[in-house]
Structures are given as structure tokens and as C-alpha cells.
MARDREN-172479 format. One record per residue: residue in one letter; x, y, z of N, C-alpha, C, O in turn. Coordinates in pm, whole numbers, plus 50000, padded with zeros to 5 digits. Example, Ala and Ser with C-alpha at 12.3 -4.5 7.8 and 13.67 -1.06 7.14 Angstrom:
2
<"A",<51319,49431,50780>,<51230,49550,50780>,<51320,49670,50780>,<51424,49668,50846>>,
<"S",<51285,49775,50708>,<51367,49894,50714>,<51290,50003,50787>,<51341,50114,50804>>,
//
This chain:
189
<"X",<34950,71738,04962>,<35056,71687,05047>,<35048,71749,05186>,<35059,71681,05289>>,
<"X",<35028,71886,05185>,<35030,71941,05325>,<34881,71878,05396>,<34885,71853,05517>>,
<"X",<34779,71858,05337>,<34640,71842,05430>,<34685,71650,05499>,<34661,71590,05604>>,
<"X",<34762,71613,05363>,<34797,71463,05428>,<34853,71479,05588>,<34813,71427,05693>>,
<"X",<34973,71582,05557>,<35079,71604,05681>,<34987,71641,05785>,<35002,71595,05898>>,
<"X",<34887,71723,05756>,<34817,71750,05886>,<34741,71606,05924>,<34720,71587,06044>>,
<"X",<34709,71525,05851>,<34650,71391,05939>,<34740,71298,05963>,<34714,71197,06028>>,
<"X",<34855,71324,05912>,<34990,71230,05969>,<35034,71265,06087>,<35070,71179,06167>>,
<"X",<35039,71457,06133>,<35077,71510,06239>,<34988,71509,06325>,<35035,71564,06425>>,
<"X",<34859,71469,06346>,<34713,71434,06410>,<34754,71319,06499>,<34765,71321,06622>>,
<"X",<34778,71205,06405>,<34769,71087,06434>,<34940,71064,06492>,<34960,70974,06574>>,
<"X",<35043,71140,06450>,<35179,71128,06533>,<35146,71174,06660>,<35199,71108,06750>>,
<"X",<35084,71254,06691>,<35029,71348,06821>,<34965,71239,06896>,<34862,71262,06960>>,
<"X",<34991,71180,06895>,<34872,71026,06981>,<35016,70971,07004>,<35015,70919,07115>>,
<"X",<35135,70959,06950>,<35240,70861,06957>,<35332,70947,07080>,<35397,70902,07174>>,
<"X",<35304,71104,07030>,<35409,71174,07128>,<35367,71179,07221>,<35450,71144,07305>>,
<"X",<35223,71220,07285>,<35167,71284,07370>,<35071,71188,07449>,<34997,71235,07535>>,
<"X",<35071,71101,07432>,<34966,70973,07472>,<34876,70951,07395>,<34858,70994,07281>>,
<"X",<34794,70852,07487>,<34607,70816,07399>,<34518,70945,07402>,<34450,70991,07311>>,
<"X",<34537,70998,07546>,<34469,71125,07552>,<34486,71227,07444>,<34448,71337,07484>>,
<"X",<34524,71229,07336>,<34581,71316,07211>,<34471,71268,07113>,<34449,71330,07008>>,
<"X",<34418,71184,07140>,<34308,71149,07057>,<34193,71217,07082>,<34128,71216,06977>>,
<"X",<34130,71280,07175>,<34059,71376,07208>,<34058,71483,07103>,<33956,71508,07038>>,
<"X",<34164,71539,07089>,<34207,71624,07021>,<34262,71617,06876>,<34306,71724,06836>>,
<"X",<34269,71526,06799>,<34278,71457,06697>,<34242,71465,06582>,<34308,71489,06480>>,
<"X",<34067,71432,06604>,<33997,71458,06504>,<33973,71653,06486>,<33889,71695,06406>>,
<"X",<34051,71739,06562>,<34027,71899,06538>,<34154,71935,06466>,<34164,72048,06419>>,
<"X",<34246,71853,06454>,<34367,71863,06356>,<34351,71776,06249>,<34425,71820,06161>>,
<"X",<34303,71691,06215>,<34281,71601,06142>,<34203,71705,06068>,<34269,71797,06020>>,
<"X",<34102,71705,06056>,<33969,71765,05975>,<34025,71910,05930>,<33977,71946,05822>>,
<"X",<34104,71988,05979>,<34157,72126,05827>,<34231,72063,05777>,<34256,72119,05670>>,
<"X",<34333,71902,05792>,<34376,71807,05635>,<34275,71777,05574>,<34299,71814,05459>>,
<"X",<34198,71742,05576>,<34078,71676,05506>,<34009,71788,05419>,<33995,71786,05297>>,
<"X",<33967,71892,05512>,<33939,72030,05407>,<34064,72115,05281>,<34028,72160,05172>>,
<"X",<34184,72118,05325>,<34258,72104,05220>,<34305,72034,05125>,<34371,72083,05033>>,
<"X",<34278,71917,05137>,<34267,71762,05031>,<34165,71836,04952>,<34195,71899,04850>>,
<"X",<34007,71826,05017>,<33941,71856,04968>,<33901,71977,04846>,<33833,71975,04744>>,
<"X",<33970,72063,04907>,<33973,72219,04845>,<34051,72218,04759>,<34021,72259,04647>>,
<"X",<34187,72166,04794>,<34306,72199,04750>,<34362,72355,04786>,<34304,72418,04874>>,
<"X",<34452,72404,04730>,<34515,72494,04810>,<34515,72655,04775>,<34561,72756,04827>>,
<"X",<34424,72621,04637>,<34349,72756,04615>,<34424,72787,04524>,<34526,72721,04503>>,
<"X",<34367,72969,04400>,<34403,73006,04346>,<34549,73046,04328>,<34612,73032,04223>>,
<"X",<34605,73105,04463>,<34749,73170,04455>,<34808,73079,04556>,<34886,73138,04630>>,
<"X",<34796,72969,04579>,<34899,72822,04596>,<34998,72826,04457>,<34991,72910,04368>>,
<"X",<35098,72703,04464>,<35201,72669,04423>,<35125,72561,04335>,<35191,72492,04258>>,
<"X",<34975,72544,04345>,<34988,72380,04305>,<34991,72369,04126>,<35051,72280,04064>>,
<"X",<34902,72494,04058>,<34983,72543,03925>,<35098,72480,03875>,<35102,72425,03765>>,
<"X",<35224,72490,03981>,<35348,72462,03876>,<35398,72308,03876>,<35509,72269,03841>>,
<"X",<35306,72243,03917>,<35328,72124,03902>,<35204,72045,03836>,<35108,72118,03809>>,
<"X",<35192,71925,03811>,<35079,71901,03719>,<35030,71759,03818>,<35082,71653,03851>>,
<"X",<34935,71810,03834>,<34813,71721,03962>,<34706,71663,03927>,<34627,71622,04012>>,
<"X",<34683,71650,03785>,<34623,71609,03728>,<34539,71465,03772>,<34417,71447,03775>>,
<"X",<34675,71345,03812>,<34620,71237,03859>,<34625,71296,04001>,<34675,71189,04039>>,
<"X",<34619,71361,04105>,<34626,71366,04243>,<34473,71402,04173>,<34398,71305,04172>>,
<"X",<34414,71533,04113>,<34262,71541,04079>,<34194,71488,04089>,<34094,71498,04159>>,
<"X",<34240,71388,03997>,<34136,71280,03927>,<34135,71201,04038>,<34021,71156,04049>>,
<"X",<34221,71154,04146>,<34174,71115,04269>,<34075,71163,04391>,<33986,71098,04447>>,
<"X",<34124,71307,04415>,<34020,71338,04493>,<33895,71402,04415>,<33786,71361,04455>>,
<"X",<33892,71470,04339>,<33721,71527,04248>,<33605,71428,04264>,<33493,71472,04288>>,
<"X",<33627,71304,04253>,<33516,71209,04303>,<33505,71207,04459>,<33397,71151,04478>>,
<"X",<33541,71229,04541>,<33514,71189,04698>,<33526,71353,04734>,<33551,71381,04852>>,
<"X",<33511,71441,04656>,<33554,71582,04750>,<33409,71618,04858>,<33418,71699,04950>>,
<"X",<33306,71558,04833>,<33150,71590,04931>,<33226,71508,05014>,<33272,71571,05109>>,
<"X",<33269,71341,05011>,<33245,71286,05117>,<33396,71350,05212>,<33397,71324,05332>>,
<"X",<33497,71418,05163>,<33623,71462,05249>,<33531,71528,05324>,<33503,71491,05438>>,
<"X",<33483,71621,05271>,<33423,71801,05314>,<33335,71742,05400>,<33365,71774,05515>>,
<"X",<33215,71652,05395>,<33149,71644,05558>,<33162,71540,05617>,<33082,71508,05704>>,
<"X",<33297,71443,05571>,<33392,71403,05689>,<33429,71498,05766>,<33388,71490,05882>>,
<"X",<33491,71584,05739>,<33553,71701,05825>,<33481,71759,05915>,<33538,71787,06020>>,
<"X",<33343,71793,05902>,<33210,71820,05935>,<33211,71716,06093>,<33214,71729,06216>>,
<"X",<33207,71642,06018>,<33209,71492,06100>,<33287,71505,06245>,<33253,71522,06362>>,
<"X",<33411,71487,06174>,<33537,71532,06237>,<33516,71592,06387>,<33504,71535,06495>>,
<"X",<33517,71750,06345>,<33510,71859,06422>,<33394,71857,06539>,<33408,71863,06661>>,
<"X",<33259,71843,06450>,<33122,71786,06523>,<33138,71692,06615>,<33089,71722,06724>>,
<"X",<33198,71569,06607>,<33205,71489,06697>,<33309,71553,06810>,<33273,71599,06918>>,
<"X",<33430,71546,06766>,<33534,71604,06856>,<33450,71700,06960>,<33446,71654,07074>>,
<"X",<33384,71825,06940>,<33336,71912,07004>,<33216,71806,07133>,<33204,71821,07254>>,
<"X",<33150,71710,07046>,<33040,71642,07137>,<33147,71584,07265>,<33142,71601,07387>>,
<"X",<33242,71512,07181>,<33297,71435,07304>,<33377,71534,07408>,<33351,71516,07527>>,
<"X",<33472,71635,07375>,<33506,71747,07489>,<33388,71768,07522>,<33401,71740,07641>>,
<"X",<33251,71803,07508>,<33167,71858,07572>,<33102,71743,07708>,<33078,71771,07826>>,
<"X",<33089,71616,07636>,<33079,71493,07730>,<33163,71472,07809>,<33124,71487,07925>>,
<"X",<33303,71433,07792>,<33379,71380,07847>,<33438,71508,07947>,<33443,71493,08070>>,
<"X",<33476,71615,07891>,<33559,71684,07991>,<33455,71792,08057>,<33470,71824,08175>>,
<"X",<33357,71843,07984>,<33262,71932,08063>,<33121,71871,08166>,<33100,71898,08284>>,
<"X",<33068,71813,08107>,<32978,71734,08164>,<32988,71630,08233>,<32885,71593,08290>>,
<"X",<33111,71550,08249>,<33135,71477,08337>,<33267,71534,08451>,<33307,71471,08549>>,
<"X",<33315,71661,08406>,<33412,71707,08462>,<33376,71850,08481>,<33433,71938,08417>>,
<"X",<33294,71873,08556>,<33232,72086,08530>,<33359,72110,08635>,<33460,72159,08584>>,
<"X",<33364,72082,08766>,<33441,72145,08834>,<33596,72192,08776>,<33646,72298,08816>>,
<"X",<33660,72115,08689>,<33736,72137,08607>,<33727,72315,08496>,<33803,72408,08470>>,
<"X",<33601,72279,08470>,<33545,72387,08420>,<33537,72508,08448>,<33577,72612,08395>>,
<"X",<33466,72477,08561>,<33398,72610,08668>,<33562,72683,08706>,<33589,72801,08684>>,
<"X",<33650,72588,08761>,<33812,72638,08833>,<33841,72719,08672>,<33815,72838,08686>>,
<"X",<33871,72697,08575>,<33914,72767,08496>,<33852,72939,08469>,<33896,73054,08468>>,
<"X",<33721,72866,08449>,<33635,72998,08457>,<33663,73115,08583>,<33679,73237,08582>>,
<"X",<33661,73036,08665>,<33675,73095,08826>,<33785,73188,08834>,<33797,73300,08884>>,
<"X",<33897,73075,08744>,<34053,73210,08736>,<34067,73270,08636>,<34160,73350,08644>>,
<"X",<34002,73269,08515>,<33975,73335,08436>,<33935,73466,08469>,<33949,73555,08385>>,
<"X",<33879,73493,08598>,<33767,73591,08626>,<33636,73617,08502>,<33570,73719,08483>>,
<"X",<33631,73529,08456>,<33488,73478,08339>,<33364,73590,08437>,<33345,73583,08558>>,
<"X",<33311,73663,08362>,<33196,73748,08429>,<33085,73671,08438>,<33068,73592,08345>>,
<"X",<33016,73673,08515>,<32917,73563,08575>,<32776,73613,08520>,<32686,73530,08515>>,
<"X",<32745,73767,08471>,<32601,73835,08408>,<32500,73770,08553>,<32381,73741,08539>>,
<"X",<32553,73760,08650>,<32442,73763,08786>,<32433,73656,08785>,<32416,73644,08907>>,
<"X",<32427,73541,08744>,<32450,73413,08737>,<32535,73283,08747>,<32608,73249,08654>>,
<"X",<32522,73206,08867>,<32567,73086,08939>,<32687,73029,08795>,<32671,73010,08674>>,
<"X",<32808,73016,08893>,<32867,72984,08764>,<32857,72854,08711>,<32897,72833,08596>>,
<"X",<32802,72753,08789>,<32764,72660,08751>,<32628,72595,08620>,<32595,72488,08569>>,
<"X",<32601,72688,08616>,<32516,72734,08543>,<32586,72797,08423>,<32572,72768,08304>>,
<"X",<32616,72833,08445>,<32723,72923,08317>,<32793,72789,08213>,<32774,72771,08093>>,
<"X",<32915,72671,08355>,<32924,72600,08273>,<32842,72455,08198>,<32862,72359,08123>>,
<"X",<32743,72521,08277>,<32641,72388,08213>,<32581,72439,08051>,<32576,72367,07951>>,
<"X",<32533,72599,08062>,<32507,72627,07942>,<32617,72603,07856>,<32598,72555,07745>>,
<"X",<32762,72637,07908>,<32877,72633,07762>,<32833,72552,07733>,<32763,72563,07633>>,
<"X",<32844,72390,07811>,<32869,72256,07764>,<32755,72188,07722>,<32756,72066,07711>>,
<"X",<32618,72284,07686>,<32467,72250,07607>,<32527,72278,07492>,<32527,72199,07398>>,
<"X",<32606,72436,07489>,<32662,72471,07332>,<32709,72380,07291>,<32652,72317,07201>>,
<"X",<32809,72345,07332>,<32923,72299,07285>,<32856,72150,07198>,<32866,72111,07082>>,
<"X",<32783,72093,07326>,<32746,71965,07268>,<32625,71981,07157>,<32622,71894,07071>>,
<"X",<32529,72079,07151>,<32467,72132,07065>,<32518,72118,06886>,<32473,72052,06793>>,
<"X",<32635,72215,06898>,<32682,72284,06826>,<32747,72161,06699>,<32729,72147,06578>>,
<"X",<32838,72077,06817>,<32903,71995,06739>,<32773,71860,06702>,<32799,71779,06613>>,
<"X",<32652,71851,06770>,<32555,71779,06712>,<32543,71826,06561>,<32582,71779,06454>>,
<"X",<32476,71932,06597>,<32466,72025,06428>,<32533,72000,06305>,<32474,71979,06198>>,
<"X",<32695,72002,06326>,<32785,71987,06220>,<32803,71803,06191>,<32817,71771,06073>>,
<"X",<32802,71691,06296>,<32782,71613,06266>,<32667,71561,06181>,<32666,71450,06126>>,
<"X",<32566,71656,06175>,<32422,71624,06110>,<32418,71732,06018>,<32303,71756,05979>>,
<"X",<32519,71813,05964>,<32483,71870,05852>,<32403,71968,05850>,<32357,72017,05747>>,
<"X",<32375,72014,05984>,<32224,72062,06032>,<32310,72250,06053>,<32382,72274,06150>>,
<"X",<32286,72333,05969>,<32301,72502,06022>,<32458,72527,06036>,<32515,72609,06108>>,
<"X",<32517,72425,05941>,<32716,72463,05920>,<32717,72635,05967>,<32734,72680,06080>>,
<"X",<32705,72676,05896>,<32737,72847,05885>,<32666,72877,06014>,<32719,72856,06123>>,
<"X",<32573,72915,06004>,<32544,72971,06201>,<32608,72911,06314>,<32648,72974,06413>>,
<"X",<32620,72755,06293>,<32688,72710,06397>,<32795,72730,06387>,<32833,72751,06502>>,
<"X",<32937,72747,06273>,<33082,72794,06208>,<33061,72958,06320>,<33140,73008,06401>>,
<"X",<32946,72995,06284>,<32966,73140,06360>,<32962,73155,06513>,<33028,73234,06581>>,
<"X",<32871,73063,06555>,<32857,73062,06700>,<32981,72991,06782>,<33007,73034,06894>>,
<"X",<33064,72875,06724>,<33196,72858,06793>,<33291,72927,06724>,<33408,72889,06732>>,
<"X",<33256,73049,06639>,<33417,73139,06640>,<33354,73221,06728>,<33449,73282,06777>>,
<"X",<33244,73266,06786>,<33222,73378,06861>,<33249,73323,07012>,<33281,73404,07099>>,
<"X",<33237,73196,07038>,<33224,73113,07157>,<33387,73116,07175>,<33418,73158,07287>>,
<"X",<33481,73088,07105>,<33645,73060,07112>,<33684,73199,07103>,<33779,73222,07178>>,
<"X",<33648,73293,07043>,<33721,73416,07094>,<33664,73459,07167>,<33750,73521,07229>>,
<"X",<33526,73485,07239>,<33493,73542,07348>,<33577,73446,07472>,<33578,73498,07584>>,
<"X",<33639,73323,07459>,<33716,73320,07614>,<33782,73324,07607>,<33843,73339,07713>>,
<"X",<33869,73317,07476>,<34014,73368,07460>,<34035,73503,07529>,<34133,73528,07600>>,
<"X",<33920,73601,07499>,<33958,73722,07504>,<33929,73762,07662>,<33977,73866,07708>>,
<"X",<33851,73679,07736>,<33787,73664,07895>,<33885,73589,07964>,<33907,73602,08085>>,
<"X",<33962,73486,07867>,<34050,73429,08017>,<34197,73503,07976>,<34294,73455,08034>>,
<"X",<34219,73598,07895>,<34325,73652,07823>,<34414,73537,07785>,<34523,73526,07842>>,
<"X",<34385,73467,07712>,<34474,73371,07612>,<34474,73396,07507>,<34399,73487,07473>>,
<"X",<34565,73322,07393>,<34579,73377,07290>,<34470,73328,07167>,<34419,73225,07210>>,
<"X",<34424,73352,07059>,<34347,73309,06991>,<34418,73180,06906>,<34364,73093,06837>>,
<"X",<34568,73204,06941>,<34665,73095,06856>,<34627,72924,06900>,<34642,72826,06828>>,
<"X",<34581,72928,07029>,<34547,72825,07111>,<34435,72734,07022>,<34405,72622,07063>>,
<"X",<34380,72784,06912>,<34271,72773,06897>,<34287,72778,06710>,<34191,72757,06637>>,
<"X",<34395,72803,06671>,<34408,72864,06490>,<34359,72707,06439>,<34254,72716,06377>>,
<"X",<34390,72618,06445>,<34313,72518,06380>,<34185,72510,06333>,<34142,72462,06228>>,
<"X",<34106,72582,06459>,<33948,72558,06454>,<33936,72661,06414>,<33822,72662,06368>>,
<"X",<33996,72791,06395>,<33960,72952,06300>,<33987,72879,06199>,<33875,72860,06150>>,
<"X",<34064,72822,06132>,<34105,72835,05975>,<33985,72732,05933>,<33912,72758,05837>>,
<"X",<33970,72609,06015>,<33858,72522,05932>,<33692,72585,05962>,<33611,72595,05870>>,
<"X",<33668,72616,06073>,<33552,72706,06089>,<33533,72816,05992>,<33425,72827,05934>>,
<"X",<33660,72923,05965>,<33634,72995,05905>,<33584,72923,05741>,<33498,72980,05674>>,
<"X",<33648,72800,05696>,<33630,72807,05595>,<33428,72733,05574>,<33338,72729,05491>>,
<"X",<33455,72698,05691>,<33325,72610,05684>,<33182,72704,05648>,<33078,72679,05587>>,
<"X",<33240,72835,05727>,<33143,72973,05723>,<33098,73030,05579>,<32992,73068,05531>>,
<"X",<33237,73017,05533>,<33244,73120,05391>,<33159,72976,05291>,<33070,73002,05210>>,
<"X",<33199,72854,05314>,<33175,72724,05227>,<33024,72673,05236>,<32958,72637,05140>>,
<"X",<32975,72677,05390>,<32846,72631,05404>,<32858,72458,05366>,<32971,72411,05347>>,
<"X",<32748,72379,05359>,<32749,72250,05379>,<32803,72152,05265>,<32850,72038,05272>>,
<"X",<32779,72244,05149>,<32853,72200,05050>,<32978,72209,04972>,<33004,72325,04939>>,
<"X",<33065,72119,04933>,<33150,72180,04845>,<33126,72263,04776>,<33040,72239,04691>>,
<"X",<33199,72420,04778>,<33187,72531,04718>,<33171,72529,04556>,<33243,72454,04491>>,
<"X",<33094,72596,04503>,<33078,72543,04361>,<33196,72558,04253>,<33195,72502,04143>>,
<"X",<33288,72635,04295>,<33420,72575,04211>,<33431,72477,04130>,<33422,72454,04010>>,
<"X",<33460,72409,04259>,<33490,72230,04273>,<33380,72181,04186>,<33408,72115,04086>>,
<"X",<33241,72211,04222>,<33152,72109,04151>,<33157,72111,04009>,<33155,72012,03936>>,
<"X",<33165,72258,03969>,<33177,72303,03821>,<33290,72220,03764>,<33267,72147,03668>>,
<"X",<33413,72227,03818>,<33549,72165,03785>,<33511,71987,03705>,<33536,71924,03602>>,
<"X",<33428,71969,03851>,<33376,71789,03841>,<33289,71769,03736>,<33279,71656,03689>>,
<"X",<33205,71889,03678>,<33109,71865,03541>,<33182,71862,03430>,<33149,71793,03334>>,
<"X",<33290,71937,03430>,<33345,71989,03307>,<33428,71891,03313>,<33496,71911,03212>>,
<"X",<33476,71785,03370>,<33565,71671,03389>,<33500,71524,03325>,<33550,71439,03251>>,
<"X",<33346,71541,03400>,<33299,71408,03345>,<33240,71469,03188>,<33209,71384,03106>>,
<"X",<33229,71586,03158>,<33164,71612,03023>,<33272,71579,02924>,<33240,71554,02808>>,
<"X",<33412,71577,02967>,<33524,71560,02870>,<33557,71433,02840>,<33591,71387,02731>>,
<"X",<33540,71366,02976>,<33513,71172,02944>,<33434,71185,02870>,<33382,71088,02817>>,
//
């Protein structure tokens, strides 16, 4: 129920805030999709109720939730990297600029051209399934190193820690929990 609310509150976020909320969309959307997927873990609540048919609904589609989400995030990251960095650096560069972002001797323009190789890099990767976990590591190191350079808060950003983080610990596949759960399900049919 809660991973639903997060793609209900995704997609309300487009109604409150404009079209431009869609940008941002698919990076709230996708930790619902990973908690559908997961479900809500050992010391959740979901125990005292019996979910049996909510299970038996998602256990068949839990790969395709998990690198939807993949999907998700990957794309989202390509298109901020297209749309607002690469077609918008000066935007970029001014932030950086008041940030006082340290330049390592180097043109800052340059600086934001490399972010926005990462960025678009990075979220290539996860759209293709291609290095989840190194890349999970390189945009939590990328989001708190400017959190911590333009002094903002890391809260700005808890969406993409909680699904990154899990993406890190999970890697490309549904964690074998789940898969075990799904053998011992169809062995009982």
C-alpha cells in the first residue's frame, strides 16, 4: 500500500506542481515500485495481516517491478542530464559558481560538462542493467559530495539514498529471498 502511495504521490506531484513535475517523477515513482517489489521487510507490520493474495500478485512480476525501477531512475537521471545540464550548463555552472564548488585548477565549465557525462553515463548504465552496484555507488558519492560542497541538506535527495541504497546492497537482481519464496510457491502448486 505505501509503495502504491508513493506512485500515486509521484503522479499527484504533476497535478500540484505542473508538467514540469514530471521530470522528477519517475525518481519518486521508482522507491514505490522497489517496495511493491520487496515488500516491506522482516520487521514491517505486513506479518499481522494476511497478504497472501497481494503475494500471489506481485511474486510473478517482482524482476519486471525491480528493473522497472532501474528503468525509472536511469532514465530520469539521462533526461536531467539532457534536458537541464547539457542543454542548460549556464544554469549549472551559476549554481556551482555560488556553491563555491572547488574547481581542482579546472575551467568550471568543464567541471559541468564532466558532471553531466556522469550523470548521463550513469543513468545509461541502470537503464541497461549494465554495473547497478558501482553505478548505485558512484551517484551516492556524486549526491553527497554536493550536498556537502554547496552545503545543502542530504534530505533534498532521501528518495534517491533509500532506492540507490537499496539497489547497492540488491545488485541487478531480485535479492534471493524473493526468488527462494517464488520456488517454494510454484513447488506447492
Amino acid at each position: 500500500a505505501c509503495g502504491v502511495a508513493m506512485i500515486g504521490l509521484s503522479l499527484i506531484g504533476v497535478a500540484v506542481f505542473g508538467p514540469t513535475f514530471w521530470t522528477y517523477s519517475p525518481h519518486f515513482a521508482a522507491p514505490g515500485l522497489i517496495l511493491i517489489a520487496l515488500g516491506g521487510g522482516r520487521y514491517s507490520c505486513d506479518h499481522l495481516w494476511s497478504l497472501d493474495a497481494t503475494d500471489r500478485l506481485v511474486a510473478p512480476h517482482r524482476q519486471v517491478l525491480w528493473r522497472l525501477s532501474h528503468i525509472l531512475i536511469g532514465a530520469g537521471f539521462v533526461y536531467l542530464g539532457l534536458a537541464y545540464k547539457l542543454m542548460q550548463p549556464t544554469l549549472l555552472i551559476a549554481i556551482l559558481e555560488h556553491g563555491n564548488m572547488p574547481t581542482f585548477a579546472l575551467p568550471m565549465p568543464v567541471i559541468a560538462l564532466v558532471m553531466t557525462g556522469v550523470e548521463i553515463l550513469c543513468g545509461a548504465l541502470l537503464v541497461t542493467g549494465r554495473l547497478v552496484r558501482p553505478v548505485a555507488l558512484a551517484i551516492l558519492g556524486a549526491i553527497t559530495l554536493l550536498a556537502v560542497v554547496l552545503g545543502e541538506t542530504p534530505l533534498f535527495h532521501a528518495n534517491l539514498y533509500g532506492a540507490l541504497f537499496v539497489i547497492l546492497l540488491a545488485g541487478r537482481n531480485v535479492p534471493i529471498a524473493h526468488r527462494r519464496a517464488q520456488f517454494q510457491q510454484a513447488r506447492a502448486v
